[in-house]
C-alpha positions in Angstrom: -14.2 -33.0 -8.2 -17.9 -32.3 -8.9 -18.9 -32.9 -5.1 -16.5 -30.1 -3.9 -17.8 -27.9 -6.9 -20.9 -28.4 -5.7 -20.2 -28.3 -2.1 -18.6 -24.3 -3.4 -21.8 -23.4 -4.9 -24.2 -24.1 -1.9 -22.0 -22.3 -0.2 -21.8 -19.7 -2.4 -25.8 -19.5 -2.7 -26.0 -19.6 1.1 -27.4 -22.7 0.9 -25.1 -24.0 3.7 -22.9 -22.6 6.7 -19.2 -22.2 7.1 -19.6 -25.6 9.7 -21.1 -27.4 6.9 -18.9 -27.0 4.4 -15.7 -27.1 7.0 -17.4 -30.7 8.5 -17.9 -32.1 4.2 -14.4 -31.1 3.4 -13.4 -33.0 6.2 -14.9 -36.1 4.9 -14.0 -35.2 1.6 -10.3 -35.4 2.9 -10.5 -38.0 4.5 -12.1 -40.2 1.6 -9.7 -39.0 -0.4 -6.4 -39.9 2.2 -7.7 -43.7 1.7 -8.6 -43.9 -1.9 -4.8 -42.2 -2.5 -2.5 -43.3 0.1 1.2 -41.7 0.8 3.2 -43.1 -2.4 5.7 -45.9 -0.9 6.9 -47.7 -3.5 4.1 -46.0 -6.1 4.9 -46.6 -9.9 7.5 -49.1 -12.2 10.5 -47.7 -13.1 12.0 -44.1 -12.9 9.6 -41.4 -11.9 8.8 -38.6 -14.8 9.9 -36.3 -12.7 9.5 -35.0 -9.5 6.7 -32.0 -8.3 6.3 -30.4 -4.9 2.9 -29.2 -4.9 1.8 -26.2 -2.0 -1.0 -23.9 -2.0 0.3 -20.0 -2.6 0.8 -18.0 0.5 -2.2 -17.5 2.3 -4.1 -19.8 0.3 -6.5 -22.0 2.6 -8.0 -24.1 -0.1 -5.8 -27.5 -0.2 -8.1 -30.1 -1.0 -7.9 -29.7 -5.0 -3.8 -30.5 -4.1 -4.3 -33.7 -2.5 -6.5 -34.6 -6.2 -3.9 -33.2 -8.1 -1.1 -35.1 -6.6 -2.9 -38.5 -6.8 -3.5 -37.4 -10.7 0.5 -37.3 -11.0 1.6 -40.3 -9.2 -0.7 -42.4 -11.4 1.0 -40.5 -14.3 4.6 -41.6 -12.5 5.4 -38.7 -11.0 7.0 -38.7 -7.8 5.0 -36.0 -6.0 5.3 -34.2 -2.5 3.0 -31.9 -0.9 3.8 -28.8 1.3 2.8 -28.7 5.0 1.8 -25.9 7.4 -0.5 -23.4 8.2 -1.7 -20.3 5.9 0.5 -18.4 8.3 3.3 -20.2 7.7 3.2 -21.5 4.3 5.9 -19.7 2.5 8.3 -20.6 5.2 7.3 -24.0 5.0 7.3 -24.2 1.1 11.0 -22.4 1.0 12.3 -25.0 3.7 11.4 -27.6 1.0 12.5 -26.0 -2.2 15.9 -25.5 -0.1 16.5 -29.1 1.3 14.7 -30.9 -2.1 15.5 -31.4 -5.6 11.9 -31.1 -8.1 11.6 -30.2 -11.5 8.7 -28.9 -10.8 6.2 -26.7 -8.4 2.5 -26.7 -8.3 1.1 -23.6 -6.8 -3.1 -23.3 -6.1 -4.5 -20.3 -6.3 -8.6 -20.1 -5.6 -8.5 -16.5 -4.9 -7.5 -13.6 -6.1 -7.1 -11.8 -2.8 -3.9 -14.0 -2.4 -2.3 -13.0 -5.6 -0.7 -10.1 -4.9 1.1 -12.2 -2.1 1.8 -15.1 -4.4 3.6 -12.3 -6.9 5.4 -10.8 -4.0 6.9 -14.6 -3.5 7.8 -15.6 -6.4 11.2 -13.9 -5.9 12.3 -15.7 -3.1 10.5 -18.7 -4.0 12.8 -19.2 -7.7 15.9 -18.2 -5.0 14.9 -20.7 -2.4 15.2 -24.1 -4.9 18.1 -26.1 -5.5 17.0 -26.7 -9.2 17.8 -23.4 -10.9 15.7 -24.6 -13.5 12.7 -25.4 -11.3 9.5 -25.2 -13.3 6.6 -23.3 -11.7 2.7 -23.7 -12.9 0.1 -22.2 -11.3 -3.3 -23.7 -11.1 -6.5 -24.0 -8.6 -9.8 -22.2 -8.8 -8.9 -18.9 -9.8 -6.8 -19.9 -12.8 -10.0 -22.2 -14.1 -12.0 -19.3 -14.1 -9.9 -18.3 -17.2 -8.1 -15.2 -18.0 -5.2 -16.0 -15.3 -1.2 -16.0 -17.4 1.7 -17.0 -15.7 3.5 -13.8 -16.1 0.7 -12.4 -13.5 3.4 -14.2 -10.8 6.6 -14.5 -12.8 5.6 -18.2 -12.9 6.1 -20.6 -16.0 2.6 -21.9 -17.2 -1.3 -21.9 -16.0 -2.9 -25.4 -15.9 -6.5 -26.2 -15.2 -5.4 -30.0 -16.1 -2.1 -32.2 -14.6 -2.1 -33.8 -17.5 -1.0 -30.8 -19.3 2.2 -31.1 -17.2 4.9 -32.8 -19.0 7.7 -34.4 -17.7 10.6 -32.5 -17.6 13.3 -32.5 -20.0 16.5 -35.3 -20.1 19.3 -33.8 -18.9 22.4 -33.4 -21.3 
């Protein structure tokens, strides 16, 4: 979203202050909550599949998840995001891969300085899901900055775009 891109470079530049951009993100959110509301009811027919998307431990930066998932529910995928603090997020996102079925996980990663922890996860994250199968991407800032592959976290693929996530295969 150009406006938070923007928003990252100004603060980047020192061109604005950690209220600023905390106060714009805000709104940001907030825009954002009414222009994609909770899916009730969202789509015709059966879902693609089904994605829980969470930011990767530690990770603060969320709102890119909340575009993200509004990108896959118009694409008919029944999508659920993570809850909780950074200081409890892999607790949180293990509690959902345990009581959920998804095809799929969406991790964000916008720094490196969380990667380490995010490789350290993966582990119990894969043990944690229901779906042995489960699919896991990786995407956010850090990954669109290029260079990022998924075997950096034992995870499956690297996407800068949802569309590049396909719906998971028919079962046999």
């Amino acid at each position: 979203m150009p406006v938070a891109q923007n928003l990252g470079v100004m603060w980047e530049q020192d061109l604005c202050d950690f209220l600023q951009v905390t106060e714009a993100m805000g709104r940001l959110q907030s825009l954002l909550r009414e222009a994609i509301p909770p899916q009730v009811g969202h789509g015709v027919g059966q879902p693609r599949g089904s994605i829980l998307l969470a930011a990767a431990p530690g990770e603060t930066h969320t709102f890119g998840l909340c575009t993200v998932a509004g990108h896959l529910r118009d694409a008919g995928w029944a999508t659920a995001i993570v809850g909780g603090t950074p200081t409890d997020s892999l607790a949180t996102l293990l509690a959902d891969l345990a009581n959920g079925w998804y095809d799929a996980l969406g991790l964000s990663l916008a720094c490196d300085v969380h990667s380490p922890a995010l490789s350290q996860a993966m582990p119990a994250i894969r043990r944690a899901s229901r779906n042995p199968a489960l699919r896991i991407v990786v995407g956010g800032a850090l990954v669109a900055r290029g260079g990022a592959e998924p075997a950096m976290w034992g995870a499956d693929a690297c996407l800068t775009d949802p569309a590049q996530l396909l719906p998971a295969p028919a079962a046999v």
